[in-house]
N, C-alpha and C positions, 0 to 999 in steps of 0.2 A: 504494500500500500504506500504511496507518496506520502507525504505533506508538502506544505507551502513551501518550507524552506529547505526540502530537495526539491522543489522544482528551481527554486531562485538561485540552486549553488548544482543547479545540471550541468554537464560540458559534455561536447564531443571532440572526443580524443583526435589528433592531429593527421592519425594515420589513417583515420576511417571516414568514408561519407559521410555517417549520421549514428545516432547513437536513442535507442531507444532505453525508455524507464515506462515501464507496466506500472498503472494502479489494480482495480479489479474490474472484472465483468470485460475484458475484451477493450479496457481503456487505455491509453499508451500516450505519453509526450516524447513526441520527435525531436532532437534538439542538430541542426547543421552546424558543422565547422565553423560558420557564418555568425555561431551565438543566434538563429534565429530558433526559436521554438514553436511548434504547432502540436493542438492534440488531436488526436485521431483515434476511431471507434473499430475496434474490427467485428466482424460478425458473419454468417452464412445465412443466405438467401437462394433458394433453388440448388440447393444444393452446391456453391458455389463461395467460397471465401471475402467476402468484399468488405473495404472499408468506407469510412466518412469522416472528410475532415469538420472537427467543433470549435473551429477558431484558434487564435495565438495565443499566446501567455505573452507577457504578462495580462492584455488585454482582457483575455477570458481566467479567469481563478482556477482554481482546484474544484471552488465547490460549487461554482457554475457548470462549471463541464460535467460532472458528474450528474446535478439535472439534467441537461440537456442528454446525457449519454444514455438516463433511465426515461426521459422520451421518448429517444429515439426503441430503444429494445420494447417501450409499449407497443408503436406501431408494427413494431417484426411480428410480436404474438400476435397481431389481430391481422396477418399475413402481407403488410403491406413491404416494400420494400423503403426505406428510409433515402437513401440517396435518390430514388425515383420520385420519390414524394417531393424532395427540393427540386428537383430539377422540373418537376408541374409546377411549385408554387414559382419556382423562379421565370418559367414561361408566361406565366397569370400575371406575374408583376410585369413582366415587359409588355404583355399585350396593355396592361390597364393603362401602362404609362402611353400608350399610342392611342387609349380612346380618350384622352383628357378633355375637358368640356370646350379649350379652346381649341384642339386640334380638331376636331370635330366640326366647330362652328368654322374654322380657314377653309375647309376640306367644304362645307356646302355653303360658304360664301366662292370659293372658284365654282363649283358646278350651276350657281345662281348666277355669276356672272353673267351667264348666255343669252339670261333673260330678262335681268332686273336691268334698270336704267340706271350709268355711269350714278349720276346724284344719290339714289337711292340706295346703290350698293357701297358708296365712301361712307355714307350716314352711318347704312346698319353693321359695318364693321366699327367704325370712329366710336358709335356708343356702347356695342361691347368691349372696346378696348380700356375705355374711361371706365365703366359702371362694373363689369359682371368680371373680364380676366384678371383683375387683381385681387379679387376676392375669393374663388374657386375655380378659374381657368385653366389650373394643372391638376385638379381633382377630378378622378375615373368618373364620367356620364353618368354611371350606373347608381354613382355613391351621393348624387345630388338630389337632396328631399327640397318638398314644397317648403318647409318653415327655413332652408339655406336661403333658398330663392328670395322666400317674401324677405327674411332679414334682409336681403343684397338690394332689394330693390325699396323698402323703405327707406335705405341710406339716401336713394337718391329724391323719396318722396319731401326727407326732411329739411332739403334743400329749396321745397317751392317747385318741382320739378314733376308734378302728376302724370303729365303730358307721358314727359318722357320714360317714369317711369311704367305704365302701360304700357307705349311703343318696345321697352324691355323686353315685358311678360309676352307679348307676341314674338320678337326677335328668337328669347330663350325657348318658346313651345315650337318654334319650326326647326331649329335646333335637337332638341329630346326628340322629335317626330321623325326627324332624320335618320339620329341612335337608333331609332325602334326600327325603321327602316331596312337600317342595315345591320342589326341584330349587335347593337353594341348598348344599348340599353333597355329593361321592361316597360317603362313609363315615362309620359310628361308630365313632371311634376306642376310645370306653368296654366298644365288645363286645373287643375286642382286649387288654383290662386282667381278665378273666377271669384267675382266680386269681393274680393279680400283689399286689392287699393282704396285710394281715395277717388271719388267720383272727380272726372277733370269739368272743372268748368268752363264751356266753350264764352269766349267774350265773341261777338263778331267783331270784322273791322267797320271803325265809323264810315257811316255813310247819310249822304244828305236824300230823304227820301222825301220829301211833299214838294209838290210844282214850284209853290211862292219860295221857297230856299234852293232851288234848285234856279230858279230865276236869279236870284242873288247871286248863288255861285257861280254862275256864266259871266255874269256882269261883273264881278271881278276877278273873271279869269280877263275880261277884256281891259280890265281896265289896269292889268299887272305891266310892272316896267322892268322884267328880270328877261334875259337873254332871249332873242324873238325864238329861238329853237326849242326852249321850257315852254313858254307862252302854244305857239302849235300846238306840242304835245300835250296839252293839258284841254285843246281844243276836239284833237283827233278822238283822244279818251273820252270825251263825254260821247262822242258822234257812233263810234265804232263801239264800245264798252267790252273792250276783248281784253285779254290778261294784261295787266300791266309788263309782264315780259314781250310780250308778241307786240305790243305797240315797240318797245321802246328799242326793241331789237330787228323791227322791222326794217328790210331791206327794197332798195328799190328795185329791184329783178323780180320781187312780190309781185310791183305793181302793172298792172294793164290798164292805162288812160282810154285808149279807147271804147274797151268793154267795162269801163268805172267798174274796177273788182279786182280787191286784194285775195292774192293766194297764199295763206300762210301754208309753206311744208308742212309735212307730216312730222318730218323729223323736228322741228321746232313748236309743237304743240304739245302741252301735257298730258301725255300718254304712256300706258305701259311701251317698253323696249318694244314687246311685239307688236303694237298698234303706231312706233314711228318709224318702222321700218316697213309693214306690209299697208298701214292704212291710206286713206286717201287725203289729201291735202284740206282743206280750213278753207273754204269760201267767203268770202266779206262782201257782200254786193257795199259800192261806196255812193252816196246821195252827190247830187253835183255840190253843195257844200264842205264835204268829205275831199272831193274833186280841188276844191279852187284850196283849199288848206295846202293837199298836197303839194299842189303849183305854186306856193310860196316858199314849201320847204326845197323845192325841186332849185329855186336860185339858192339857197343857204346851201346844200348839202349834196344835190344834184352827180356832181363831178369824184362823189365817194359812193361806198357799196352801203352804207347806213342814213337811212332817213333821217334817225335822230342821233346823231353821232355825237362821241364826250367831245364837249367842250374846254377837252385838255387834249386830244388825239385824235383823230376820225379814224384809227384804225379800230376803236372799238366801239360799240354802242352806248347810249347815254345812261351813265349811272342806276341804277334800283331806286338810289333815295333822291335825284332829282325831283320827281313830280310831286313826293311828298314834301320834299323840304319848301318847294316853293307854295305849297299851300299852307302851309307851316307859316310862311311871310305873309301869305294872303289874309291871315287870322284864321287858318282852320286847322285847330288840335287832331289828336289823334281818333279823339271820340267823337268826333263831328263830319271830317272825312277826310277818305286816304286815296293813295292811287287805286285800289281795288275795288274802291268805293263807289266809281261811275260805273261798275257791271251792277251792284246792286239799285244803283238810282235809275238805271233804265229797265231794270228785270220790275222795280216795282210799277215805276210810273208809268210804264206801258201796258202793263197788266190791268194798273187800279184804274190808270187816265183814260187811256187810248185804247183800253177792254181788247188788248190784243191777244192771238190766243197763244197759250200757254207753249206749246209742244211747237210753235214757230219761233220764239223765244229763246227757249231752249238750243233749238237748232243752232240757234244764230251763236248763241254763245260757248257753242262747243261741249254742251253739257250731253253726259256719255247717258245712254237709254237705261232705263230699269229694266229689272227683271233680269232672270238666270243666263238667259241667250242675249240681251239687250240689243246692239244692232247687228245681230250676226243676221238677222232676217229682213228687220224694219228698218232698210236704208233711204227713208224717204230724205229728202232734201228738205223739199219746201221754196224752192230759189225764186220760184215768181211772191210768192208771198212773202219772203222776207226781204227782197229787193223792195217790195211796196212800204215793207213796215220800216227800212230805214230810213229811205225818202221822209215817210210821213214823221216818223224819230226826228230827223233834220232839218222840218220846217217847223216842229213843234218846240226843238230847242231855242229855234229862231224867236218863235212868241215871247218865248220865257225870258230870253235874253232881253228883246222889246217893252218887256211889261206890259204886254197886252194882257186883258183878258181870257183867259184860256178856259173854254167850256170842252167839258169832257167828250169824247166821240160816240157814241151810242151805234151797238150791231145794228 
């Protein structure tokens, strides 16, 4: 039998490779010429002599190894083999370490690439990189419970950040759905976090919705003394009320003077991947209003590829926060109205004022169809009718800017 202090005054003699010292039960310290020491188990398995190494000395004790050694000889009675058993758990731990929650999530952020849109797939990597991989992103898929998730994802609630933590709990369930997919996890813990957030409260953006303030705001969009190329665009967006990106990024290759009609690309609409590469382009019938706007931007900006071009460069389009900031100077906050704002002040006032109908509206504004198939069937256009409702849009802004009297239009 050893003790401690023959293992710490072992030696292998000079002439020999290695030098063993027996405890009991088949236990042995190896000691190399090196002074390094290892213990090692021996035992028969199938008839067969084998051993396993139980760690170094000093590292592992005497009377560690000796558990680990009565272990090991447990599993032999109950006919397993002991080195076979590590060398499973040792395969399990490399496999775990390859399903780790962010390997996983890289692995179906590439295979989403094919079909998510550039913006959407920076986002949904950017916010698991911030919120969820520094928390459990080197932790095995399988070993992630719902109460990890929610604590990971309150962090971000306590911030003021509901929004985003929601967009999370989606991110993380296509994630785990993935695992279950390819058989590296049993469950999504994220469907199980159903209604456990905070309810996000939608604010809209301000927007001027009654005729008499909508008259106001025309009147001093005109009467604004900020760069003539803000001024236009602020004219265009009321006429047109298409995304403030599609105005502001609008290109003159868009446009067709002759047949007044802007063609936004497909690729430059807000669309899934798949719907800007196979769908059909964004029609704008333009009012002759629309028309002579254009033909003032066409001296400012004519001779570049941007209608409304920065007013630091024309190699790129005009700022995001331009049309807000100048409304901003104009005296209108953010709760009162924004660039986004003139898609809502026409969606209403044409609907309540001009009793237009709803589904030609829509059209116009690019708004994708309800229901499961939405337009995979119902590709109606509507082109002579919304041609008519923007004309009639165009002369009615005209009143409001006038201060006419404006009586509603009755079907």
């Amino acid at each position: 039998m050893l003790t401690e202090i023959a293992c710490k005054a072992a030696t292998c003699p000079p002439d020999k490779p290695r030098a063993r010292f027996t405890d009991a039960g088949g236990l042995y310290l190896e000691v190399s010429p090196n002074e390094s020491k290892r213990w090692f188990w021996k035992y028969r398995f199938g008839g067969k002599e084998k051993r396993i190494s139980l760690g170094s000395y000093p590292a592992v004790k005497l009377k560690d190894v000796r558990i680990d050694r009565d272990d090991a000889r447990k599993l032999l009675s109950k006919g397993t083999d002991p080195t076979q058993k590590r060398q499973l758990d040792n395969a399990a731990t490399r496999v775990s370490a390859s399903v780790t929650y962010e390997k996983v999530a890289r692995e179906l952020h590439d295979v989403k690439l094919k079909e998510w849109s550039t913006v959407h797939g920076k986002k949904w990597l950017r916010l698991q990189e911030l919120n969820l991989f520094p928390w459990f992103g080197s932790l095995p898929l399988a070993d992630i419970t719902a109460p990890l998730l929610l604590e990971t994802l309150r962090r971000v609630e306590t911030r003021g950040k509901n929004e985003t933590a929601h967009a999370l709990r989606l991110y993380a369930g296509q994630v785990f759905r993935y695992g279950m997919a390819t058989g590296r996890c049993p469950n999504d813990p994220a469907h199980a976090l159903r209604g456990a957030l905070q309810a996000v409260i939608v604010k809209h953006m301000g927007a001027v919705l009654e005729s008499k303030q909508a008259g106001e705001l025309l009147r001093a969009i005109d009467a604004y003394h900020g760069h003539p190329t803000t001024r236009e665009a602020l004219i265009l967006s009321s006429m047109l009320f298409q995304r403030p990106g599609n105005i502001r990024q609008m290109e003159w290759t868009w446009i067709d003077f002759d047949a007044a009609m802007l063609t936004i690309p497909a690729a430059s609409m807000k669309r899934t991947k798949q719907g800007k590469i196979n769908g059909r382009p964004h029609l704008v019938p333009l009012a002759p209003q629309a028309v002579a706007c254009l033909k003032r931007m066409q001296i400012l900006s004519g001779h570049g590829r941007y209608v409304f071009p920065s007013l630091l460069t024309g190699e790129r389009p005009m700022s995001d926060n331009t049309v807000n900031t100048a409304l901003r100077r104009m005296g209108y906050d953010n709760t009162e109205m924004t660039a986004h704002g003139f898609r809502a002040m026409a969606r209403t006032i044409l609907g309540e004022q001009l009793e237009t109908d709803g589904e030609v509206i829509e059209a116009q504004m690019a708004h994708g169809k309800s229901g499961p198939l939405g337009s995979a069937y119902d590709r109606t256009t509507y082109m002579a009718q919304r041609r008519k409702m923007m004309n009639e849009w165009a002369d009615y802004l005209d009143k409001l800017r006038d201060g006419a009297q404006v009586i509603p239009l009755r079907a």
